[in-house]
C-alpha positions in Angstrom: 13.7 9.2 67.2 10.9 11.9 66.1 8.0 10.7 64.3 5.6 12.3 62.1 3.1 10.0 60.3 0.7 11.8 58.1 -2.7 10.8 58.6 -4.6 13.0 56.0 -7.4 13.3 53.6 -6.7 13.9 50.0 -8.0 17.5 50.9 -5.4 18.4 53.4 -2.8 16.6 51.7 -3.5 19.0 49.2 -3.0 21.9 51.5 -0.2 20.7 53.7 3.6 21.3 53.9 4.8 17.6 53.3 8.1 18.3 55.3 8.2 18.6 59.0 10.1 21.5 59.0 9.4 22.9 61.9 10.4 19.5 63.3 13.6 19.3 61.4 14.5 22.8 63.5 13.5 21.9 66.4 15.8 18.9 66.4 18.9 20.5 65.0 18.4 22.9 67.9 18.0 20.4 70.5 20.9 17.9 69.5 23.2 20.4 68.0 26.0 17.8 68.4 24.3 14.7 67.5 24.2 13.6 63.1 20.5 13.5 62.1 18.8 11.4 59.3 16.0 10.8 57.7 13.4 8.0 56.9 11.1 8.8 54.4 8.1 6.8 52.8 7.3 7.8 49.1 4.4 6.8 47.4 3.4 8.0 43.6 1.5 6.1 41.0 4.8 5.6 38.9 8.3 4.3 41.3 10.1 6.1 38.8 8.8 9.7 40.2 10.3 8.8 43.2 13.5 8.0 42.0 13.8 11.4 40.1 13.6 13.1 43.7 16.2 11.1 45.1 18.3 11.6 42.6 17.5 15.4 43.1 18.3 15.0 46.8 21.6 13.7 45.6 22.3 16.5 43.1 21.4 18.9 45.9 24.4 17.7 47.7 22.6 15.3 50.0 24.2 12.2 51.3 21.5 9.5 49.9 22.3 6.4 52.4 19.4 3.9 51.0 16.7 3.2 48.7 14.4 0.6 49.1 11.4 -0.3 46.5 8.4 -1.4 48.7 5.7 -2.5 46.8 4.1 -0.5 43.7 4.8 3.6 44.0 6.4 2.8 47.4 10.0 3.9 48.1 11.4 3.8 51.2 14.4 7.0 51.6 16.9 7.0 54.2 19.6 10.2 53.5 21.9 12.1 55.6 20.7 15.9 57.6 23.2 18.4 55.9 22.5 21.6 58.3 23.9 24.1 55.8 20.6 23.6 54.0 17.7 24.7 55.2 14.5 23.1 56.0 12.6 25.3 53.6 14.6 24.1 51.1 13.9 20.7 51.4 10.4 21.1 51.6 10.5 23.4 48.4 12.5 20.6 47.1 10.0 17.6 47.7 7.0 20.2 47.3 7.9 20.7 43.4 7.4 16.3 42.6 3.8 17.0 42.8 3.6 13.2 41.7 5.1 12.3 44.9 3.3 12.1 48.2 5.6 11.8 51.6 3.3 9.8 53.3 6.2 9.1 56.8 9.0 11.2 57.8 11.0 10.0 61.0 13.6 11.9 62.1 16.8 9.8 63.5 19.2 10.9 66.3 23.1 10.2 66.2 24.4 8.5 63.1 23.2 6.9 60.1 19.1 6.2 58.9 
């Protein structure tokens, strides 16, 4: 399991790519055999922007495994890797909810999140 906790100022967040992708690569390269997944932590001042992305996740084709409301603006995502998408993509994807800040990402090896 690859981690990458975001530990930030509101300045960088500003500035910063909030998917790993270079991570995401990096793993699809190394365990080319092995189903990834992701775990994602989702804060924004209203839950409901969160659930707009991961109901864009699901109308981009991604398998969207589990949705857990934490506490206020806090959604925890678990989906599916589909490697005909790209990384950039996704991070294009979760770039445009500028309401939504990925505060975790953790990458999981070999079956489901």
């Amino acid at each position: 399991m690859r981690d990458n906790v975001a530990e930030l100022d509101n300045h960088e967040w500003a500035n910063a790519s909030r998917v790993p992708v270079a991570q995401i690569l990096d793993s699809r390269a190394a365990f080319p055999s092995q189903q990834l997944s992701f775990d994602i932590l989702l804060e924004s001042d209203e839950p409901w922007h969160g659930l707009e992305l991961c109901a864009q996740l699901t109308r981009k084709g991604l398998l969207v495994r589990n949705i857990v409301y934490r506490d206020p603006g806090r959604i925890l995502l678990q989906f599916q890797d589909d490697r005909s998408i790209a990384p950039q993509e996704l991070a294009d994807l979760f770039d445009s909810s500028s309401q939504v800040c990925v505060s975790r990402w953790t990458t999981v090896l070999g079956g489901t999140a």
